[in-house]
N, C-alpha and C positions, 0 to 999 in steps of 0.2 A: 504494500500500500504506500508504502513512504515512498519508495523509487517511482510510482504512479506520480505523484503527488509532486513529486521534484521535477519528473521529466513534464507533466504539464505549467510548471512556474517556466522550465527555460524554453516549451514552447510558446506562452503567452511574451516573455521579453523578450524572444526575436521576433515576433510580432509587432511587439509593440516599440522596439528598439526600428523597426525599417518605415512604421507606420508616426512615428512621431514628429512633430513640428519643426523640432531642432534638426540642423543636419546631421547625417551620420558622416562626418569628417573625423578620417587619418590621415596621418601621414607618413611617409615611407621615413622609416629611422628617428622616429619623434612617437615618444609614449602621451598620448594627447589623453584626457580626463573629460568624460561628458557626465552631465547630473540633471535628472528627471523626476519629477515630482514622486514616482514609483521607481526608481532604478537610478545607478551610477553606472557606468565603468571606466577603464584607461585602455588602450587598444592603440596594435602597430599595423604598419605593411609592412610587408617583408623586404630588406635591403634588396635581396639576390631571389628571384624565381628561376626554380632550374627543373628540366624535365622536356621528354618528348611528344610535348601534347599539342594539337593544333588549336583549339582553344579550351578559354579556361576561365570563368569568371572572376570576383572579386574574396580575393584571400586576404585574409587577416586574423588576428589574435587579441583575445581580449578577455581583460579579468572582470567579471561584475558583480555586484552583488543587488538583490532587488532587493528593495524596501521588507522589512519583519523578518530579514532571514541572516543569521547572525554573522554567516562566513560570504567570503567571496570565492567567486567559483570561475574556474577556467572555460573558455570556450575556442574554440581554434574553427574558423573556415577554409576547409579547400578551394571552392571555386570550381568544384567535380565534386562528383557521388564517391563517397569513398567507398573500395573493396569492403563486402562485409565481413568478410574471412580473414581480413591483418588490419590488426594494430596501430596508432599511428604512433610516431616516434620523436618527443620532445628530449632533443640534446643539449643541455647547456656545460656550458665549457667541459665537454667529454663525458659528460655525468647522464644517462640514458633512462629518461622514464619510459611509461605506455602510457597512452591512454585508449583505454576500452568499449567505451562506449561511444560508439557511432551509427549518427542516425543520418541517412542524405549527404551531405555537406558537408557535416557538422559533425566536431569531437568531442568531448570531457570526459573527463578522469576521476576517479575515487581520490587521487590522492592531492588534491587542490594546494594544500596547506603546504606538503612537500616543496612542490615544485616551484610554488611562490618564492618558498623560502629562497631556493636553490636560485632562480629568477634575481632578486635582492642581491645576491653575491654576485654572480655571474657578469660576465662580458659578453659572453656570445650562448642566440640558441638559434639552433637547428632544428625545423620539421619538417619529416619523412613521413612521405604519405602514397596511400595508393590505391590509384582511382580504381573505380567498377570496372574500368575495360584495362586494368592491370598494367598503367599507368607510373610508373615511381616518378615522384615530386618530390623537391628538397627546397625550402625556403628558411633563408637567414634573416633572424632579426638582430638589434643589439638590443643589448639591456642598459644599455647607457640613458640616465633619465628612468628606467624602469622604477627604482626605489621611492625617488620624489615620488613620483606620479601614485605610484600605490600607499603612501602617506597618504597623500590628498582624499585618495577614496577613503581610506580610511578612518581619515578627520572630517570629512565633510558631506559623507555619505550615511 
């Protein structure tokens, strides 16, 4: 019931994150901070897209957390349907998580907290991804600015 419960909160805020007034602006290598009467997050583009795809829509990475819910929580877009059968693969400076659950597009992970952390320290991360039609994608972000930025949600969210 709970995993019900959460998977419909993060489908109501990417709804409500593409359906709202403010823009949804990133920027490539800039950890930008957005705040919504129901929702924060801080979210990047990836420095480097890499992969043999002919197209590919809008990829990005972003920590949110919505209004009443106590943590922030990771969410990663491909910009492709990811393979349901692998994993996608957040690498910061050499350090390799997973994240499991993938629905369409879209990634999150059990271990939010972790990787945040890890994020915080970090200089560089890397996600490895792979599309339905068996695709492998690699996008760099930095985490330079990463820490302010997830202060900010943090204090102001």
């Amino acid at each position: 019931m709970k995993t019900q419960i959460n998977s419909l909160y993060k489908i109501i805020f990417i709804i409500t994150l593409f359906l709202s007034t403010e823009s949804f602006s990133l920027e490539k290598g800039k950890w930008t901070f957005t705040k919504d009467k129901d929702w924060c997050y801080i979210g990047s583009i990836p420095l480097l897209e890499e992969g043999n795809y002919t197209k590919r829509g809008d990829t990005y990475f972003l920590v949110y957390r919505i209004n009443n819910q106590p943590n922030p929580e990771i969410q990663i877009n491909a910009g492709y349907n990811y393979s349901e059968t692998k994993e996608v693969e957040v690498i910061i400076d050499n350090n390799k998580n997973l994240l499991s659950i993938v629905e369409g597009d879209t990634a999150w992970t059990e271990n939010d907290k972790k990787i945040i952390e890890s994020m915080k320290k970090g200089k560089e991360m890397i996600v490895k991804g792979t599309s339905s039609r068996e695709t492998l994608t690699t996008d760099t972000y930095t985490l330079i600015g990463f820490t302010a930025a997830y202060n900010k949600l943090k204090k102001d969210c």
